[in-house]
PDB file with one MODEL, atoms N, CA, C and O in Angstrom:
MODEL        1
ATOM      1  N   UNK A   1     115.918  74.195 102.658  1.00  0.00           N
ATOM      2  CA  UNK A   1     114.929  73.364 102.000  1.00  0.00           C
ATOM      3  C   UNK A   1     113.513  73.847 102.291  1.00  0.00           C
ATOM      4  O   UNK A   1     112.680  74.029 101.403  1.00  0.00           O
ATOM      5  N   UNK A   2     113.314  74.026 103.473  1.00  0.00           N
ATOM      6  CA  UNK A   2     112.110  74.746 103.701  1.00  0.00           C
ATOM      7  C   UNK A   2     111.693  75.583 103.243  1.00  0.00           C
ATOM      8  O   UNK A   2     110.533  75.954 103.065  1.00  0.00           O
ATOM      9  N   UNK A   3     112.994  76.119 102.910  1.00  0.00           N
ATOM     10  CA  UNK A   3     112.467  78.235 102.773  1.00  0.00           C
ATOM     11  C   UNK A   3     112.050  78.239 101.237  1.00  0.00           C
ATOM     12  O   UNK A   3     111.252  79.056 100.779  1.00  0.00           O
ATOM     13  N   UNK A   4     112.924  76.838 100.178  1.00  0.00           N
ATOM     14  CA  UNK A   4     112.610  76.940  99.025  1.00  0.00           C
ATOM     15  C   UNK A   4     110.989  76.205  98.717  1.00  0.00           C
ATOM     16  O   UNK A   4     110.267  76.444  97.749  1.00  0.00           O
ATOM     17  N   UNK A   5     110.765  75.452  99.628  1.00  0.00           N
ATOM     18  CA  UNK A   5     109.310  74.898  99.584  1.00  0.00           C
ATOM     19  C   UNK A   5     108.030  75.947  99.695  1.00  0.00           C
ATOM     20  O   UNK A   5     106.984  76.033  99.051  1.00  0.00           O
ATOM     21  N   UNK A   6     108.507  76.603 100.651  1.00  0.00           N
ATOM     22  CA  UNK A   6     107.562  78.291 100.655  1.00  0.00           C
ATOM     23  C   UNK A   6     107.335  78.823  99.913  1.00  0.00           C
ATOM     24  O   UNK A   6     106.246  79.208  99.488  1.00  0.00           O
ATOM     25  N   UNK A   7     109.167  79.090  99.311  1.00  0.00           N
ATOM     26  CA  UNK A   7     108.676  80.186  98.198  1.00  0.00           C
ATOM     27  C   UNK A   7     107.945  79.362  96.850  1.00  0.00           C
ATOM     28  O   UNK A   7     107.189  79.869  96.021  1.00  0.00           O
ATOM     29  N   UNK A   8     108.363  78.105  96.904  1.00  0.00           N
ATOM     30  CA  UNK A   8     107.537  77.655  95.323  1.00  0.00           C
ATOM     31  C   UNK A   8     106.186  77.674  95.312  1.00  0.00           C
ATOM     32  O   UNK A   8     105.595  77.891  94.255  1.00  0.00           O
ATOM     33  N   UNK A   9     105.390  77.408  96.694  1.00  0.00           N
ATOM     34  CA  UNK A   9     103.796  77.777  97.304  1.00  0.00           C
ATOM     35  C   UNK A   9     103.838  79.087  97.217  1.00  0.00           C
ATOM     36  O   UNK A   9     102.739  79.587  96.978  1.00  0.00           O
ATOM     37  N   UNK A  10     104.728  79.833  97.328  1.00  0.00           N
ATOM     38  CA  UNK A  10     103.698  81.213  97.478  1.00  0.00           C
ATOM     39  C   UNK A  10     104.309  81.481  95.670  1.00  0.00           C
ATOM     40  O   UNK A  10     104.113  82.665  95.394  1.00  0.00           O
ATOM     41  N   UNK A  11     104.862  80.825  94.636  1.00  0.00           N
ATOM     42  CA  UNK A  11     104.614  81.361  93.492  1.00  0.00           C
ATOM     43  C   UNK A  11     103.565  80.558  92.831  1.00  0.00           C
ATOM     44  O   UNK A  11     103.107  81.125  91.839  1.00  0.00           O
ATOM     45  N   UNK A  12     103.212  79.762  93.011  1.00  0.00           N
ATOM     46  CA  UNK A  12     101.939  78.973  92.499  1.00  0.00           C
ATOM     47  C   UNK A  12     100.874  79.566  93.231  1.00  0.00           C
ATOM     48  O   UNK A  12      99.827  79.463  92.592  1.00  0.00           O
ATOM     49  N   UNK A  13     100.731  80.138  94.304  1.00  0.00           N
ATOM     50  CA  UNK A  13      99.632  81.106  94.758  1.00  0.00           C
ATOM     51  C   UNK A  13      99.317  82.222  94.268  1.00  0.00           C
ATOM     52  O   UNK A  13      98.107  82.439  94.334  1.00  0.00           O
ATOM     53  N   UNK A  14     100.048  83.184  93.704  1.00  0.00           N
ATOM     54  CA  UNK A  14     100.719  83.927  93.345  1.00  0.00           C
ATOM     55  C   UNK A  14      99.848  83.613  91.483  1.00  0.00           C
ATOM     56  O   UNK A  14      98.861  84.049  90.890  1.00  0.00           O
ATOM     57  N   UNK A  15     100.624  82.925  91.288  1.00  0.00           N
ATOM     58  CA  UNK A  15     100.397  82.589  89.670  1.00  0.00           C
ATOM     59  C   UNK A  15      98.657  82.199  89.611  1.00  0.00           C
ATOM     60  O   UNK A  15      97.888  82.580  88.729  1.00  0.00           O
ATOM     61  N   UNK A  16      98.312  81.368  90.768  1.00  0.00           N
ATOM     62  CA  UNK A  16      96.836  81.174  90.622  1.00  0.00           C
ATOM     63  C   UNK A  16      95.839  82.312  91.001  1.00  0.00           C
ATOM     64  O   UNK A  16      94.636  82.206  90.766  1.00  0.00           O
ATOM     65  N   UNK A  17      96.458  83.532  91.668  1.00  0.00           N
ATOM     66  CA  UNK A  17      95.452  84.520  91.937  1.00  0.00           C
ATOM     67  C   UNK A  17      95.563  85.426  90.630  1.00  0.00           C
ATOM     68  O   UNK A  17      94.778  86.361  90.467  1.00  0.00           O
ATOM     69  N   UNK A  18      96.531  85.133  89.731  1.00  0.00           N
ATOM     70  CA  UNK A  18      97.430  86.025  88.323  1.00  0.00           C
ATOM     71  C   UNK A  18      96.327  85.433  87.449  1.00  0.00           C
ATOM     72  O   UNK A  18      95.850  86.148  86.569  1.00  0.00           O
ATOM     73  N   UNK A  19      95.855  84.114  87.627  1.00  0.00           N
ATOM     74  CA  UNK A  19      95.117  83.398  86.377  1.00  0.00           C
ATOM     75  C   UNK A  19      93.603  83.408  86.761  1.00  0.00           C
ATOM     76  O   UNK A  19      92.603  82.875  86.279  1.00  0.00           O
ATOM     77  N   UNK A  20      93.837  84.214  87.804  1.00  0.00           N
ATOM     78  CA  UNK A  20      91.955  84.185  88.349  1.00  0.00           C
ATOM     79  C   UNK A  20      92.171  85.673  87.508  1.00  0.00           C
ATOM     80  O   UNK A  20      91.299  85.793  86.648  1.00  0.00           O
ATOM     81  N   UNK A  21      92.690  86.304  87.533  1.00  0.00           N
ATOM     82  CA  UNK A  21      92.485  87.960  87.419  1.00  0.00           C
ATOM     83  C   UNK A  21      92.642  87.957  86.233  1.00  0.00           C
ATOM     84  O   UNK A  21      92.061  88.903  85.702  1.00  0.00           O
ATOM     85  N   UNK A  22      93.274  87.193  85.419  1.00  0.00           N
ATOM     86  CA  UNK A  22      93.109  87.082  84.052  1.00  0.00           C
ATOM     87  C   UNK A  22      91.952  86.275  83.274  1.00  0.00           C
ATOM     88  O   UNK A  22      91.666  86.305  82.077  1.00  0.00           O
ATOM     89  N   UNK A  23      91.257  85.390  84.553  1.00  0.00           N
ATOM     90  CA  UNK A  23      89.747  85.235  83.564  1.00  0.00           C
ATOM     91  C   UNK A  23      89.105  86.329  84.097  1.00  0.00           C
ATOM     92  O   UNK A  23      88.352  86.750  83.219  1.00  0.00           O
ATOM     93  N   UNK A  24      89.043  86.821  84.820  1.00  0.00           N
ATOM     94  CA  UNK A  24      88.223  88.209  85.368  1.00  0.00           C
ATOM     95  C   UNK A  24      88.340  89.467  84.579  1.00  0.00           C
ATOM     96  O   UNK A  24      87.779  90.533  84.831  1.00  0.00           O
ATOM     97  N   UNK A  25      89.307  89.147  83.385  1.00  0.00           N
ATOM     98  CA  UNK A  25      89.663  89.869  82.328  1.00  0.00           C
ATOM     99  C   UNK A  25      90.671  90.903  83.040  1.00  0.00           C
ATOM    100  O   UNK A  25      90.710  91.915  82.340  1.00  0.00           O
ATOM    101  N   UNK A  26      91.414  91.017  84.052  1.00  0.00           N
ATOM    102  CA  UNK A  26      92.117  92.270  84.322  1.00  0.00           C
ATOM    103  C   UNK A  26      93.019  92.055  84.305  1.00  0.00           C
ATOM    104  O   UNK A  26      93.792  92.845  84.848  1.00  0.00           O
ATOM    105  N   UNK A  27      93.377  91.235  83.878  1.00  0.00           N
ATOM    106  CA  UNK A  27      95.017  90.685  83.225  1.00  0.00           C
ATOM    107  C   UNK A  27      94.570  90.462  81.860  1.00  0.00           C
ATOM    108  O   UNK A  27      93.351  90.552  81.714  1.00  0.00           O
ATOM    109  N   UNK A  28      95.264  90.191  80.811  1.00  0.00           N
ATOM    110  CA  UNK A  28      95.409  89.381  79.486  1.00  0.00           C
ATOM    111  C   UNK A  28      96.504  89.026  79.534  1.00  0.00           C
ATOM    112  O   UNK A  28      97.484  89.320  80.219  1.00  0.00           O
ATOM    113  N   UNK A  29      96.180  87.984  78.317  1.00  0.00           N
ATOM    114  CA  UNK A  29      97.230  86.328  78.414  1.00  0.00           C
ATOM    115  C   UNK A  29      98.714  86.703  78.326  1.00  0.00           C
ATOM    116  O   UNK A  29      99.680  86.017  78.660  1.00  0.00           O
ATOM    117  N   UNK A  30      98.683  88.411  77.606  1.00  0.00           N
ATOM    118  CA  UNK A  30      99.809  88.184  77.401  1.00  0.00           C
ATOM    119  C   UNK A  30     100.848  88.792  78.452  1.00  0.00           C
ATOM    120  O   UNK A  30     102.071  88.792  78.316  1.00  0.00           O
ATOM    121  N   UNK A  31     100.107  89.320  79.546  1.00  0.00           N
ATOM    122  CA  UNK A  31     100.543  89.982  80.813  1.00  0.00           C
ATOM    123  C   UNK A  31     100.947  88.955  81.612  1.00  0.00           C
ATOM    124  O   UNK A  31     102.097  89.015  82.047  1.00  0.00           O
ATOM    125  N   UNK A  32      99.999  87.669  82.015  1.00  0.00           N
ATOM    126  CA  UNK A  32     100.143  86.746  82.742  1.00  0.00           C
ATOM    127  C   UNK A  32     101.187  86.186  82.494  1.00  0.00           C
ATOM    128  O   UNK A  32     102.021  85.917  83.358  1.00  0.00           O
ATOM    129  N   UNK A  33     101.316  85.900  81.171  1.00  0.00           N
ATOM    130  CA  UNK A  33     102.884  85.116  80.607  1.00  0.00           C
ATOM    131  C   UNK A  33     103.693  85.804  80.902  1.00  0.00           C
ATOM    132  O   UNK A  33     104.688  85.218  81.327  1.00  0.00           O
ATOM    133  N   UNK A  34     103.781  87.392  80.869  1.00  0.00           N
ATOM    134  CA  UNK A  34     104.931  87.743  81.321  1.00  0.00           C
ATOM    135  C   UNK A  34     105.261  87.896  82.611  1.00  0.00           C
ATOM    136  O   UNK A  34     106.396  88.171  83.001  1.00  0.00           O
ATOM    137  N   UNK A  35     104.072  87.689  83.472  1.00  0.00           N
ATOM    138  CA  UNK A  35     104.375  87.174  84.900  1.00  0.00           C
ATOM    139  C   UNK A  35     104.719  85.684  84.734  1.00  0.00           C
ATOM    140  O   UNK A  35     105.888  85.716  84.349  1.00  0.00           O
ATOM    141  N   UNK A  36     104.539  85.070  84.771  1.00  0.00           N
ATOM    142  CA  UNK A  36     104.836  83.364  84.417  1.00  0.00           C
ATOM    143  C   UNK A  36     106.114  83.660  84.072  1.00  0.00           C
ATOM    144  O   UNK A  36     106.794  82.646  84.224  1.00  0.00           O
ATOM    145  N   UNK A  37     106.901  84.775  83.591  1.00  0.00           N
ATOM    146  CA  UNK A  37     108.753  84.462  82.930  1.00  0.00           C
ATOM    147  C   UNK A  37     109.340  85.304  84.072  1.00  0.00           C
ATOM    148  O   UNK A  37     110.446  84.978  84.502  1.00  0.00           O
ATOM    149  N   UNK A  38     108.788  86.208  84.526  1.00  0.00           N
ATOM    150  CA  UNK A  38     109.357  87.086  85.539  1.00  0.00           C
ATOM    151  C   UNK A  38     109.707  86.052  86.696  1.00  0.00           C
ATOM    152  O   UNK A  38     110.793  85.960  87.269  1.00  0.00           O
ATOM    153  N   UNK A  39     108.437  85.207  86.949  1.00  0.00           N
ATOM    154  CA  UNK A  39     108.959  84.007  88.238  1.00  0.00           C
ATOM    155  C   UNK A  39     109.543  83.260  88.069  1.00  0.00           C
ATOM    156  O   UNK A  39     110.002  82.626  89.019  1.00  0.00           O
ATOM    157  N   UNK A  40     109.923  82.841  86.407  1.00  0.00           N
ATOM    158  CA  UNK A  40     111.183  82.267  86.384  1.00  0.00           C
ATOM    159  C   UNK A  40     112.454  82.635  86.526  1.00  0.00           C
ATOM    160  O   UNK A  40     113.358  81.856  86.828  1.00  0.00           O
ATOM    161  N   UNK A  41     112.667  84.589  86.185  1.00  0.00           N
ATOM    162  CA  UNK A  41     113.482  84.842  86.775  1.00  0.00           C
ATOM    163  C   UNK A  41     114.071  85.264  87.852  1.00  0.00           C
ATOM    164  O   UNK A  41     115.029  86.031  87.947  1.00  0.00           O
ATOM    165  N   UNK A  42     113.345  84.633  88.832  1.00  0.00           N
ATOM    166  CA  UNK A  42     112.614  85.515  89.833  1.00  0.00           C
ATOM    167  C   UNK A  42     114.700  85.323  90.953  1.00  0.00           C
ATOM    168  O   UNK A  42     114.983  86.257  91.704  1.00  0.00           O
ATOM    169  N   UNK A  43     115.350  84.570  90.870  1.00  0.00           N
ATOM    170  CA  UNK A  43     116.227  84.590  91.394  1.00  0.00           C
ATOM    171  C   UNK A  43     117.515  85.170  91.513  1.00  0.00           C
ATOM    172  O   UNK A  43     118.242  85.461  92.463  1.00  0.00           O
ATOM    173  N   UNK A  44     117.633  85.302  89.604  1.00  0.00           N
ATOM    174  CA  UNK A  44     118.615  86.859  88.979  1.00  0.00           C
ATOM    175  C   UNK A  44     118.296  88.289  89.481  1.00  0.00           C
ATOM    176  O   UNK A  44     119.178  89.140  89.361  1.00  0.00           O
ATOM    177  N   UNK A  45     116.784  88.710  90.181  1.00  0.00           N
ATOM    178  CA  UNK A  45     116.219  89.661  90.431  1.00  0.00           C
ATOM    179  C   UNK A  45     116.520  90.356  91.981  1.00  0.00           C
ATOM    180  O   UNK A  45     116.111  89.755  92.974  1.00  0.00           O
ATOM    181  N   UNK A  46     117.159  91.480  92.106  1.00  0.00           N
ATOM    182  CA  UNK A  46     116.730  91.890  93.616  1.00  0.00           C
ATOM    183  C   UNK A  46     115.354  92.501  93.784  1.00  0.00           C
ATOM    184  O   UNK A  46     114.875  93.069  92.802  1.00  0.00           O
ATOM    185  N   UNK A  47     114.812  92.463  94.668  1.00  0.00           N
ATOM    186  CA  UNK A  47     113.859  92.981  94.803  1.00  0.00           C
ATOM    187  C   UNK A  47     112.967  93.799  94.159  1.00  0.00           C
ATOM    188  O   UNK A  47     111.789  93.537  93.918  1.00  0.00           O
ATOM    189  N   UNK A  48     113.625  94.894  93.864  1.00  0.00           N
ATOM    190  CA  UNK A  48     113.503  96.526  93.111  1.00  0.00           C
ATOM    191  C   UNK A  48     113.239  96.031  92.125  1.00  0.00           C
ATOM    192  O   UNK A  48     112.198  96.347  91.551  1.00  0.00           O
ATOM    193  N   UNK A  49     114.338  94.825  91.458  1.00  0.00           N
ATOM    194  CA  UNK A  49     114.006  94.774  89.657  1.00  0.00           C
ATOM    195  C   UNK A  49     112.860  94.137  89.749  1.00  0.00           C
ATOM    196  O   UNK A  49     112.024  94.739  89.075  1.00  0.00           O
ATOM    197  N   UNK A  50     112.316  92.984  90.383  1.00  0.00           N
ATOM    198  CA  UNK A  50     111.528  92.574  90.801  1.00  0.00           C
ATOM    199  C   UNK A  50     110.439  93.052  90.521  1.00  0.00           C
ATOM    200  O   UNK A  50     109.734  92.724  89.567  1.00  0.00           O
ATOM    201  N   UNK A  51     110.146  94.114  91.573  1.00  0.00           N
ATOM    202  CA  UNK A  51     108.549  94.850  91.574  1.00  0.00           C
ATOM    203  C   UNK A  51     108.331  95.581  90.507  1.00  0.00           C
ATOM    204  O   UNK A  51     107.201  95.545  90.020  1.00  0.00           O
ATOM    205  N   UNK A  52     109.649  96.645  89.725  1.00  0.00           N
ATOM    206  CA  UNK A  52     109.882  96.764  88.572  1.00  0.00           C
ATOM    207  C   UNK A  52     109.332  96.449  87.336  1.00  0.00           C
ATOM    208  O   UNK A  52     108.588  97.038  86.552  1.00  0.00           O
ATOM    209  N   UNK A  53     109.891  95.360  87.362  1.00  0.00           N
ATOM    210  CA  UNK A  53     109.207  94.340  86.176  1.00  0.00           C
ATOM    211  C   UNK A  53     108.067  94.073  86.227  1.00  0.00           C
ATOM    212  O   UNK A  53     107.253  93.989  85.307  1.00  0.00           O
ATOM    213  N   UNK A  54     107.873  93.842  87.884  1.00  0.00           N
ATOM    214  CA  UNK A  54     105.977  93.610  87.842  1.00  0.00           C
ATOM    215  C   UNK A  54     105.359  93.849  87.386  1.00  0.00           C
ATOM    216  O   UNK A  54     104.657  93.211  86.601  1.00  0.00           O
ATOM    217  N   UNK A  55     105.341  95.379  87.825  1.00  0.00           N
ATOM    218  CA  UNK A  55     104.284  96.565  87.268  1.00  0.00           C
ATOM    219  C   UNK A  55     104.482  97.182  85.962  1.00  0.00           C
ATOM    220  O   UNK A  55     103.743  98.092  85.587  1.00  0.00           O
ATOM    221  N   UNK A  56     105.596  96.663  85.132  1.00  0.00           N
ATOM    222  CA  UNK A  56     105.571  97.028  84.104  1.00  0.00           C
ATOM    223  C   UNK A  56     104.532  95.763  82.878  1.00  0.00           C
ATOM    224  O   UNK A  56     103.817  96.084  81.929  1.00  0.00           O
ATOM    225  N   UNK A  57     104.880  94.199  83.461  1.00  0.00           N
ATOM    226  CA  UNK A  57     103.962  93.732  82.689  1.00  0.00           C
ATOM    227  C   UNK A  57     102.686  93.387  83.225  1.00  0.00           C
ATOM    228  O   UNK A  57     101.850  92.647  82.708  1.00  0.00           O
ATOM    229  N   UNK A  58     102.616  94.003  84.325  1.00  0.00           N
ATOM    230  CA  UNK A  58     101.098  94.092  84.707  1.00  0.00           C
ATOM    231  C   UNK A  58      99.936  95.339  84.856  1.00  0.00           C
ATOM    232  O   UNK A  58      98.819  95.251  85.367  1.00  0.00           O
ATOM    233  N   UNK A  59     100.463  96.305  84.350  1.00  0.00           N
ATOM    234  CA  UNK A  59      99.981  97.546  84.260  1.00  0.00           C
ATOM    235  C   UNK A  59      99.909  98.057  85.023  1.00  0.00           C
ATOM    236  O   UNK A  59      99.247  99.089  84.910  1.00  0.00           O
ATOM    237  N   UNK A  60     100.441  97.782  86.191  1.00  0.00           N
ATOM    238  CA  UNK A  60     100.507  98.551  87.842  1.00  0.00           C
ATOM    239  C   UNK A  60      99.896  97.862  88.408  1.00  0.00           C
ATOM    240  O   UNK A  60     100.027  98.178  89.591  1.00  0.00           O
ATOM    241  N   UNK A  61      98.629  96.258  88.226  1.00  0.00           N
ATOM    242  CA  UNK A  61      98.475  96.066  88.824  1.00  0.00           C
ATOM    243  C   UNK A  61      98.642  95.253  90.140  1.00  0.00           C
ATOM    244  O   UNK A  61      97.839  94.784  90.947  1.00  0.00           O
ATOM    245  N   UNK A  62     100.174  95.272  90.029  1.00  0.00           N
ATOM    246  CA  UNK A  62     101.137  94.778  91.194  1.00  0.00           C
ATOM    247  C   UNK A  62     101.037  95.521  92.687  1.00  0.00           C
ATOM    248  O   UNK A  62     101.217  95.110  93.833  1.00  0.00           O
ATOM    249  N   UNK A  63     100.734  96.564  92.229  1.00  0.00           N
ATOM    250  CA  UNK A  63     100.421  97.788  93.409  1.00  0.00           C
ATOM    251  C   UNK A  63      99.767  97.195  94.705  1.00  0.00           C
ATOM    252  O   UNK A  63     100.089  97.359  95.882  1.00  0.00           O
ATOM    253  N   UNK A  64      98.726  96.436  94.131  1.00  0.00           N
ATOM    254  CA  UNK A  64      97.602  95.973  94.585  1.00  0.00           C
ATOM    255  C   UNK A  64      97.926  95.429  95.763  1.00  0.00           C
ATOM    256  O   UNK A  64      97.333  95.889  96.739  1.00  0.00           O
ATOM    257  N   UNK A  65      98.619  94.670  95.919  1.00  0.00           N
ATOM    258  CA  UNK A  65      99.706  93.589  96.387  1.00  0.00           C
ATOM    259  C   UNK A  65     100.875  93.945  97.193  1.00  0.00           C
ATOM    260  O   UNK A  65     101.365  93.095  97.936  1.00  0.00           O
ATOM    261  N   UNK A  66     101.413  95.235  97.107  1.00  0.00           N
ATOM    262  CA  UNK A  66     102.352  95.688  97.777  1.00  0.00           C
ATOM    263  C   UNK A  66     101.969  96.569  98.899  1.00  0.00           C
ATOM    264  O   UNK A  66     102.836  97.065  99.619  1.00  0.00           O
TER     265      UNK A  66
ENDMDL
END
């Protein structure tokens, strides 16, 4: 229970530093959304597909972060 309380804080953290960087223009809307579906699938995912997917709908800028 805990561990799932974490992780839902660190994806709403996560999603709110995604929606700062997208008014900062270095995201667009339509990148963010596809982060917004990636964390929904975020549980079908190991890791790899994970970061994967990241940087594919974020233009690498997942890097940042890793």
């Amino acid at each position: 229970m805990v561990l799932d309380k974490e992780l839902d804080k660190t994806k709403l953290l996560f999603l709110d530093a995604c929606r700062n960087l997208m008014e900062l223009g270095e995201l667009s809307q339509e990148e963010y959304m596809g982060i917004c579906d990636l964390l929904d699938r975020l549980d079908g995912l190991s890791r790899e597909q994970f970061e994967q997917e990241l940087r594919r709908v974020s233009r690498g800028l997942s890097d940042l972060i890793s």
